[in-house]
N, C-alpha and C positions, 0 to 999 in steps of 0.2 A: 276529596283530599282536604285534610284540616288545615288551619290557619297557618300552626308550626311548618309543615310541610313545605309551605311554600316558602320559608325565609332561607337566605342565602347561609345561618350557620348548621344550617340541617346538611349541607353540602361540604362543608366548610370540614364538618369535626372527621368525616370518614379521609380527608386529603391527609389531616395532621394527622391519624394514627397509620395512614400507609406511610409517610416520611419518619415518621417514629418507626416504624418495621426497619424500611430500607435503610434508617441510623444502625439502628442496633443489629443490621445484618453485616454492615461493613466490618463491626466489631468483632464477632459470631466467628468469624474465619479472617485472624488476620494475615494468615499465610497469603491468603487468595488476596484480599488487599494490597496488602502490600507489594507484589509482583504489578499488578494493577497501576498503582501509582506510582512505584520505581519506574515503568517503562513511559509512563508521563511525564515525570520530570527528567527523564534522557531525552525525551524527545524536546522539550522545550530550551533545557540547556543546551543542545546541538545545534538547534535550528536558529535561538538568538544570538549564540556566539559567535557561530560563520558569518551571519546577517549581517552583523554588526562591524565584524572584523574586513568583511567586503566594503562597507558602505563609509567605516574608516579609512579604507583605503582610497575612495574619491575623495574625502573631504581633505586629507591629508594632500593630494594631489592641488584640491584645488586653492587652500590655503597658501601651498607653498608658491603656486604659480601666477592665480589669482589674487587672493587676498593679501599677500605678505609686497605684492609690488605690482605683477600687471592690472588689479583694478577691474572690477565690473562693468566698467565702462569708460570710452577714450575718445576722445575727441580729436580730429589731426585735420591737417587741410586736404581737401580732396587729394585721393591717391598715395596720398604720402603713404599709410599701409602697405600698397601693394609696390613700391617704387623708392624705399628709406631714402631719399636724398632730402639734405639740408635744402634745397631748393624749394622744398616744401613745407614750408613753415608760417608760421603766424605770428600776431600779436594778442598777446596776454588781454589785451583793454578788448578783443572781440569779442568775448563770452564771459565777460565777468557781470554780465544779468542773469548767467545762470544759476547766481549765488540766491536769488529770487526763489528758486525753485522750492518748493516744502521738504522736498527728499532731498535735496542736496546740500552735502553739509561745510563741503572745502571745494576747491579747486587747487590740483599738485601740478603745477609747470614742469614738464623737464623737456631736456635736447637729447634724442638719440641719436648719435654718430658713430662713425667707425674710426678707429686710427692703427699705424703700427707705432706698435711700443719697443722700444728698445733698453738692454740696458745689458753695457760690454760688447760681448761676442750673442746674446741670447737677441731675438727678434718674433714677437707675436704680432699678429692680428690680433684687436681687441676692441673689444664694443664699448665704446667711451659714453657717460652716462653723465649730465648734466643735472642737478636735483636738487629743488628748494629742500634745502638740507635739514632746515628749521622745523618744516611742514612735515616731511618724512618724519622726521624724529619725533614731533608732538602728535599725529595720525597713527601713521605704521611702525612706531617701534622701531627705526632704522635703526640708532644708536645701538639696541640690547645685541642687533646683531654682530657688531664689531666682539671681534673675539682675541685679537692684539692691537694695543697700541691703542689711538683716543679715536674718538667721533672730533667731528668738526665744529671749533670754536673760534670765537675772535678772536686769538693768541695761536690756534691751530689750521692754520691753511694749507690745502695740498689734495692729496687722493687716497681712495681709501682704494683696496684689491683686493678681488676674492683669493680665497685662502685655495682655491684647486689654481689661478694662474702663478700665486705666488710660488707652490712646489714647483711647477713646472719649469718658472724662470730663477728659480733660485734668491728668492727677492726678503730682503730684510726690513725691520722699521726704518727712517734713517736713507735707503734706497734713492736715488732719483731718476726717472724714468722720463726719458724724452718720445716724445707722441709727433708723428709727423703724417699729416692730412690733407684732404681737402676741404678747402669752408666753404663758406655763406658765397654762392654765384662764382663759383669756380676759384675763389682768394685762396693763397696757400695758407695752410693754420701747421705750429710747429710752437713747440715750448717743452719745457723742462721740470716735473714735478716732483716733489718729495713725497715719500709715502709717510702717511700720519698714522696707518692702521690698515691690518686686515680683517675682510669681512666673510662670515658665514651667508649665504643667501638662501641656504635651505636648497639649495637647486643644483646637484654638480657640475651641470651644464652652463647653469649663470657662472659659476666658481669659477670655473674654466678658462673667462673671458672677459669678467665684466672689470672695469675701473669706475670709481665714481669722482665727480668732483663738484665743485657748488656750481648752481647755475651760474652766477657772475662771471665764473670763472671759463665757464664753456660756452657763455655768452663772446667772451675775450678772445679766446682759443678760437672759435670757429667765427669769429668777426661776425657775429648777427646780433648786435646789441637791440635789445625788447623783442625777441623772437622766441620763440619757442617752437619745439616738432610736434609735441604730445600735451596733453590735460587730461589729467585722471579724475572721475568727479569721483569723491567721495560721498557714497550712499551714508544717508541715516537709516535705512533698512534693507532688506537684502530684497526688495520688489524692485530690480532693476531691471525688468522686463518692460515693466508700462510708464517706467521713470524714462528708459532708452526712448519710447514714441512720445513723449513729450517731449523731450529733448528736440529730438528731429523737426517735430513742428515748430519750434521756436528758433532753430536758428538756418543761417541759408547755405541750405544743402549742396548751392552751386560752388561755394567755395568751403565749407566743410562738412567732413564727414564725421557722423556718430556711431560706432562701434562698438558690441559687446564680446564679454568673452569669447563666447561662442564664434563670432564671425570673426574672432582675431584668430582663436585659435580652435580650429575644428579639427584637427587630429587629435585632440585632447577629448572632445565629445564624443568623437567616434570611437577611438580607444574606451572612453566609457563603456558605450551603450555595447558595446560586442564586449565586453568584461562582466556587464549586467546579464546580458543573454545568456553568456555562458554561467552564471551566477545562477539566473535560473534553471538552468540547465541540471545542474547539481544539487536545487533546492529541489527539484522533482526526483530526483532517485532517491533524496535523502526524506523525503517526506513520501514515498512510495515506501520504502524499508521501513520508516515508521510505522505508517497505516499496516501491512501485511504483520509487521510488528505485534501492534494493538490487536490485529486482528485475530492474530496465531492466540493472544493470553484470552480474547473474548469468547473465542472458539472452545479454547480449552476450560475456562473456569464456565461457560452455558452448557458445556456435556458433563462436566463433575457436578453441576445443581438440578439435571434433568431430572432425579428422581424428588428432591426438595421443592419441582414446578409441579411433577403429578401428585403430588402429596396434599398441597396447596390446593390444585384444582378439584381433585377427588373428596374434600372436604366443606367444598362449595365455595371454594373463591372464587370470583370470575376471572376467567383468562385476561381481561383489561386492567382488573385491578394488579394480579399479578406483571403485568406486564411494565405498569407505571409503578411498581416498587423496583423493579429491576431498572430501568431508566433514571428515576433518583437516587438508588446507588452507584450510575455511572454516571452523573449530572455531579453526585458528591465527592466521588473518587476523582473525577479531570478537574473541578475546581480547587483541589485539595493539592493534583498532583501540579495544577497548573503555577498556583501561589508558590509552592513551595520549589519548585521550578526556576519560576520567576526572582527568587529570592538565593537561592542558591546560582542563578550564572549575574545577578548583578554586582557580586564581588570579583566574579573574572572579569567580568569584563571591562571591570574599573579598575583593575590591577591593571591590562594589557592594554587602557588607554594613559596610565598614568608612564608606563616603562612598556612602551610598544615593541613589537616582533623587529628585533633588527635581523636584518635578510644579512648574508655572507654568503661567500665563493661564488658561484656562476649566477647562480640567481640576483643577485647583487649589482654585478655587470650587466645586466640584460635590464635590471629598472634602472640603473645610472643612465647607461644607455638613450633612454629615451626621455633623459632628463629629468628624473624625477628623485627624493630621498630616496634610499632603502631602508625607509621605514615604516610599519604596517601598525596604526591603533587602532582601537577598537575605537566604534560611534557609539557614544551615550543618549542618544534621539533614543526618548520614549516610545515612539509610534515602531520601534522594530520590537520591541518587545510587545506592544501590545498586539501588534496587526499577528506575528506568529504565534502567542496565545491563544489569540483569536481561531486562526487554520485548525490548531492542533484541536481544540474544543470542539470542532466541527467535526475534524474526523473522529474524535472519540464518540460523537453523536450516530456518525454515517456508521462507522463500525459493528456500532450497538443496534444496527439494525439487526443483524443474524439471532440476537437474542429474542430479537420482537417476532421474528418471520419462526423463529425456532414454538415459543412458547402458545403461537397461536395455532401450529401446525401438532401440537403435543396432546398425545392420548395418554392420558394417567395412566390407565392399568398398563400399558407398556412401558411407559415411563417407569413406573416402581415396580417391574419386572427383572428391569436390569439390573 
């Protein structure tokens, strides 16, 4: 063997002129092509915009419920969770070294109580909500959600109510609503409030029931002056999993407890994970339809080139080299159908999270129901468009087997028989 022989571009030039073949073969028949790559980019734009439109639908959930007011994490005195009595409450000065913490970026005091609201002849139950008003507003955005009437300022004291108890009671700006309760160690709590504004809370279930008022104020009302029920820490990142056990080891467990989403609200995980399962469930029929898909066009376009394989081989190519010109035309066709794929559903998908699926009629009732918008966006997380690019490239690999089992099993003069 000579010197040349052994260097790597003696190897090298026979690669470049089979992907030059398998180039100019895609071209050669753009019918076959392009059937090829249309059912490529159906499949990618189907699989990322379900994906997407599902896993918009937890985020959405949990925005509204999590992030927009219950908090990744909460802090109460032992029990209070499972037992909401004002009886259960704290001081502020106990946990304010949790402001030490590297992830923690606030600490939001509030009192949650219950009272009946009256006003006239109307009479609700209603979850009376205590709220450094200031902190809401500068954190969570509380303010944008008022939707009549003002947020709360030094000229404007009173409560604000969601816009589902207002329908119910028939309640105006201007309104004044008398709250009569129990307080702090059994004291009667009773007062008289103006409404300053109604508020959206994203939740028609909070809307339903909530009132809000400044903590001073519910500090007053429920006679627990420097008390509070709840602390919401506010995350500087969303690792509120290994923030929650640090939490715990720092403060004493015997008199309070640390809580995450999850453990507040576990019908909400579990309505997840049985939403995902069945998510998968549908991504496997819909990714089986694909494959059989892919499979029916690989089928059909390896028996229409069976006499261009004996041709080939009858002329002294080897069956391997044929085999990897046929693989880099399907290597070039799913990368071509994947891009263009990929490009073509990221304008839905960003149309249907900017103006998301508003649900109506029955459907509609069944997500209010259980407390949630009925509103469905799409998720913009990269990783759902890559990871299903990802599958679909797989299976056009897996598919493209029958070409490879076809061409190795292929007798020319039969082949060019046909």
């Amino acid at each position: 063997m000579s010197f040349w022989d052994k260097q790597p571009y003696i190897t090298f030039v026979p690669f470049v002129m089979l992907f030059k073949l398998a180039w100019r073969n895609i071209f050669r028949n753009k019918r076959r092509s392009i059937i090829t790559v249309s059912s490529i980019i159906f499949a990618v734009i189907f699989a990322v915009f379900m994906r997407s439109l599902q896993y918009g639908a937890y985020g959405n959930m949990l925005k509204n419920i999590v992030s927009s007011y219950l908090g990744y994490i909460q802090v109460h005195k032992q029990g209070f969770w499972t037992e909401k009595t004002l009886d259960n409450s704290f001081s502020p000065e106990d946990i304010t070294y949790l402001l030490d913490h590297e992830n923690i970026g606030y600490l939001s005091y509030r009192i949650e109580g219950f009272a009946l609201a009256s006003k006239d002849d109307n009479s609700k139950p209603v979850a009376l909500l205590g709220l450094d008003v200031q902190q809401e507003k500068n954190r969570l955005g509380l303010d944008k959600k008022v939707v009549q009437g003002e947020y709360f300022t030094n000229r404007k004291t009173g409560i604000l109510v969601g816009i589902g108890l207002r329908d119910i009671m028939s309640l105006r700006l201007g309104d004044s609503i008398i709250f009569l309760s129990q307080g702090y160690q059994g004291s009667m709590a009773s007062g008289s409030y103006p409404i300053i504004g109604f508020i959206d809370l994203k939740t028609p279930e909070l809307n339903k029931r909530t009132v809000i008022m400044d903590l001073a104020q519910a500090q007053e009302f429920f006679a627990m002056p420097n008390m509070v029920t709840t602390a919401v820490l506010g995350l500087k990142n969303d690792n509120w999993e290994e923030t929650q056990q640090e939490v715990i080891a720092r403060v004493d467990t015997n008199q309070l407890e640390v809580l995450n989403w999850n453990e507040m609200l576990p019908e909400l995980q579990q309505l997840i994970a049985v939403d995902k399962a069945g998510g998968l469930f549908v991504l496997f029929i819909l990714y089986s339809i694909i494959t059989f898909s892919l499979f029916g066009t690989v089928l059909m376009l390896t028996e229409e080139r069976s006499f261009e394989y004996g041709v080939l081989i009858a002329v002294g190519m080897a069956k391997n080299k044929v085999i990897i010109v046929a693989i880099l035309e399907t290597i070039l066709m799913a990368i071509t159908g994947i891009i263009a794929g990929l490009a073509f559903a990221f304008p839905v998908v960003l149309y249907f999270n900017i103006y998301p699926i508003n649900l109506s009629g029955q459907m509609q009732e069944v997500v209010e129901k259980y407390g949630f918008e009925a509103l469905i966006p799409t998720s913009l997380d990269p990783s759902i468009a890559l990871s299903h690019a990802g599958i679909i490239f797989f299976i056009v690999l897996v598919v493209n087997m029958y070409t490879i089992v076809k061409i190795k099993r292929l007798e020319p003069i039969k082949a060019m028989r046909r």
